[in-house]
N, C-alpha and C positions, 0 to 999 in steps of 0.2 A: 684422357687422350685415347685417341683410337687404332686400336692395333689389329692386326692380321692374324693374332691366336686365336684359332676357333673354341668358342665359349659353349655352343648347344651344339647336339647333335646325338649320332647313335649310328652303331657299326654291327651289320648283320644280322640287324632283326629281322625275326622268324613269327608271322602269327597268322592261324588257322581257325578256324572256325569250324564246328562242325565237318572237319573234312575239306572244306575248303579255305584254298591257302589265298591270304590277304596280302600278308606281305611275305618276301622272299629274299634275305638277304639284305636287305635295305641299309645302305649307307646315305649319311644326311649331314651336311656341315652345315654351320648358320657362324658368321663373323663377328664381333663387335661393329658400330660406326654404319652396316649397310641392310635394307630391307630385303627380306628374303621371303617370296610368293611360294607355297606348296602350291602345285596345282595338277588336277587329274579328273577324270570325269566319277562321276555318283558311286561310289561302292571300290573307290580306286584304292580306299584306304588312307585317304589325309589324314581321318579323326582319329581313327585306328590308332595311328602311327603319334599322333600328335600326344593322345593318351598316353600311351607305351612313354616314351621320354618324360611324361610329367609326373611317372607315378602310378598313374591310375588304372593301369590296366598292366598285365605280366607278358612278356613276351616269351614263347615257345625257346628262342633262343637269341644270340646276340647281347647289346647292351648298351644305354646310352651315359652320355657323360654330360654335365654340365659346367658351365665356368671352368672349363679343362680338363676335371676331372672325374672318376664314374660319379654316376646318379646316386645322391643316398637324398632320403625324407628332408632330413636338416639341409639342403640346399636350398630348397623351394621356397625360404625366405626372401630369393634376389628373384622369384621371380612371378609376375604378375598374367593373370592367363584366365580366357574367357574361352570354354570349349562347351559345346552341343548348346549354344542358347543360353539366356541366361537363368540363373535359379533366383529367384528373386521372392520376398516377402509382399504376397501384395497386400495384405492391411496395414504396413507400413510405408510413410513415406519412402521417399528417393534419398533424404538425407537420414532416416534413422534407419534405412537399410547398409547404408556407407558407414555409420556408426558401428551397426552391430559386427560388422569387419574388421572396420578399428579397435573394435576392443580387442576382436580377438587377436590381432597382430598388436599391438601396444603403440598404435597410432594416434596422436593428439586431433582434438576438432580442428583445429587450426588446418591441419591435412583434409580433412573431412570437406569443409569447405573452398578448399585449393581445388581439390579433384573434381568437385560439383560444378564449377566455372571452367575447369579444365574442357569438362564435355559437354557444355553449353546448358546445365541445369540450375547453377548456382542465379545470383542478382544480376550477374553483367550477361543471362542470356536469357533461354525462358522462363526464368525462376519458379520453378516446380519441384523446387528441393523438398516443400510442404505437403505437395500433393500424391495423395494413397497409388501408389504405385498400382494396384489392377485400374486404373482409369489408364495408363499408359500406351500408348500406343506401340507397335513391335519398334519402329526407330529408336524412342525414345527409354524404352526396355534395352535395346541396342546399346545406347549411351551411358546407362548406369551401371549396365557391365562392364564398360569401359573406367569407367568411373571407381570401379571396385578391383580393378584390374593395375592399375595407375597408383592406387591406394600406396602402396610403401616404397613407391619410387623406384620400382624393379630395375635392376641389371638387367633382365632378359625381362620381354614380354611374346608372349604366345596368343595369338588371338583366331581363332579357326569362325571366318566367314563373319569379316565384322560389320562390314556393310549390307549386311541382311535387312533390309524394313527402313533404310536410313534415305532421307529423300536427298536429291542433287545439294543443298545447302550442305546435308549432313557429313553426305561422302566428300564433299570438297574440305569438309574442316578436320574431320578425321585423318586426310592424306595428310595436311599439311603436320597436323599432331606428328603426326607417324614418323615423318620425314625431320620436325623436330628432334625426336627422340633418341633418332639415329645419326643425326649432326651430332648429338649430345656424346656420343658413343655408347649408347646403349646397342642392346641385340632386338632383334626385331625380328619374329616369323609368322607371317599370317597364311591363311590358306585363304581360297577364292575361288570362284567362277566366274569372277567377273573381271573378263581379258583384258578388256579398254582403260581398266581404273588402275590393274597390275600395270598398265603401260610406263601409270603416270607416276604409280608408288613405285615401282621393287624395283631393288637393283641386283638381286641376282632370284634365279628359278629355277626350282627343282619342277621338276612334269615326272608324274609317278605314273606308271602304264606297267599289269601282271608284277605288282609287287616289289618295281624296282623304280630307280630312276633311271629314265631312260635319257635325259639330260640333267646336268647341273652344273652350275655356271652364271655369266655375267647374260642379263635379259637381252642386250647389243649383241651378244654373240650368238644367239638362238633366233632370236627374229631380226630380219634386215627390213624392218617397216610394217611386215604384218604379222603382229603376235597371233590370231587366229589362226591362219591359214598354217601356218609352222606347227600351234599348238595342235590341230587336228590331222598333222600330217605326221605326229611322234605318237598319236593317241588312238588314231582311228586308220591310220595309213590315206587321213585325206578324207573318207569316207564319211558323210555327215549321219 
């Protein structure tokens, strides 16, 4: 069932780099049951910030929480997340690199091959579950991250810029997945650049501008018809 408890997020992060500051402050809610678009232009800090909640990077200051509660290691069980690309084995197939995950999360084949058809790798798509992963094209590199992501059936999924290399077939199957998942009640936060496809997935957006969100909110109530023009008018002052 899907409820209004915010399950991901993070209150006050703080991170710097060399002197300069990335994020400031940063508050970020993500729901159950609705999709939620990061979006900000090159260096705004999505990955940054996306890292910082999952774990993998230390924030200066602040703290995020997951499934309601702060962030410890042992959460990251519920949640499934594809961040900077994906790392992938290329002398190994598309299916024994899905394997080599399942072991190590204690997932049966029977999953192994759910999630291969899930992202259109399996028999009922292009069936290249056999084929050596460096023959891969970036979409379909795309799709196995997805595919390893999906693996234990997350509560939360995090995907930063998943429609990268994925042709019009791919993005149209992807949303629909996504928009699945969040019927489902699951969490769902992707990041993006690409405004016209947020139109057609998320239902709420945060716009990160100098390390904060400078909206966040339902995507109806940010753009009345043109998410560009709104998005470059919180990020640029308009200014292309």
């Amino acid at each position: 069932m899907t409820t209004t408890t915010p399950s991901f997020g993070c209150r006050g992060l703080t991170k710097s780099f060399g002197g300069h500051h990335v994020l400031d402050g940063l508050d970020l809610t993500v729901t159950p049951g609705r999709v939620y678009a990061l979006l900000g232009r090159n260096g705004a800090g999505k990955s940054t910030s996306l890292k910082i909640m999952l774990g993998l990077l230390e924030a200066d200051a602040g703290e995020a929480y997951l499934l309601g509660r702060p962030f410890t290691r042992a959460a990251l069980a519920d949640v499934g997340a594809s961040i900077d690309g994906p790392a992938l084995y290329g002398h190994l197939s598309a299916r024994d690199n899905v394997r080599v995950h399942a072991r190590l999360t204690g997932v049966g084949d029977d999953r192994v091959e759910e999630v291969l058809d899930l992202v259109g790798l399996g028999p009922s798509g292009r069936d290249t579950g056999r084929t050596k992963v460096r023959s891969f094209s970036t979409g379909m590199k795309a799709r196995l991250a997805l595919a390893i992501a999906l693996l234990t059936d997350p509560e939360v999924l995090v995907l930063d810029e998943p429609q990268n290399g994925l042709d019009p077939e791919g993005i149209i199957e992807l949303r629909h997945l996504i928009r699945d998942l969040a019927a489902r009640g699951r969490t769902v936060l992707i990041s993006s650049h690409q405004l016209g496809e947020v139109v057609r997935l998320a239902d709420d957006i945060g716009v990160l501008a100098g390390g904060r969100l400078v909206y966040e909110g339902p995507l109806t109530e940010f753009a009345d018809g043109d998410l560009e023009a709104a998005y470059l008018a919180a990020t640029t002052g308009g200014l292309l």
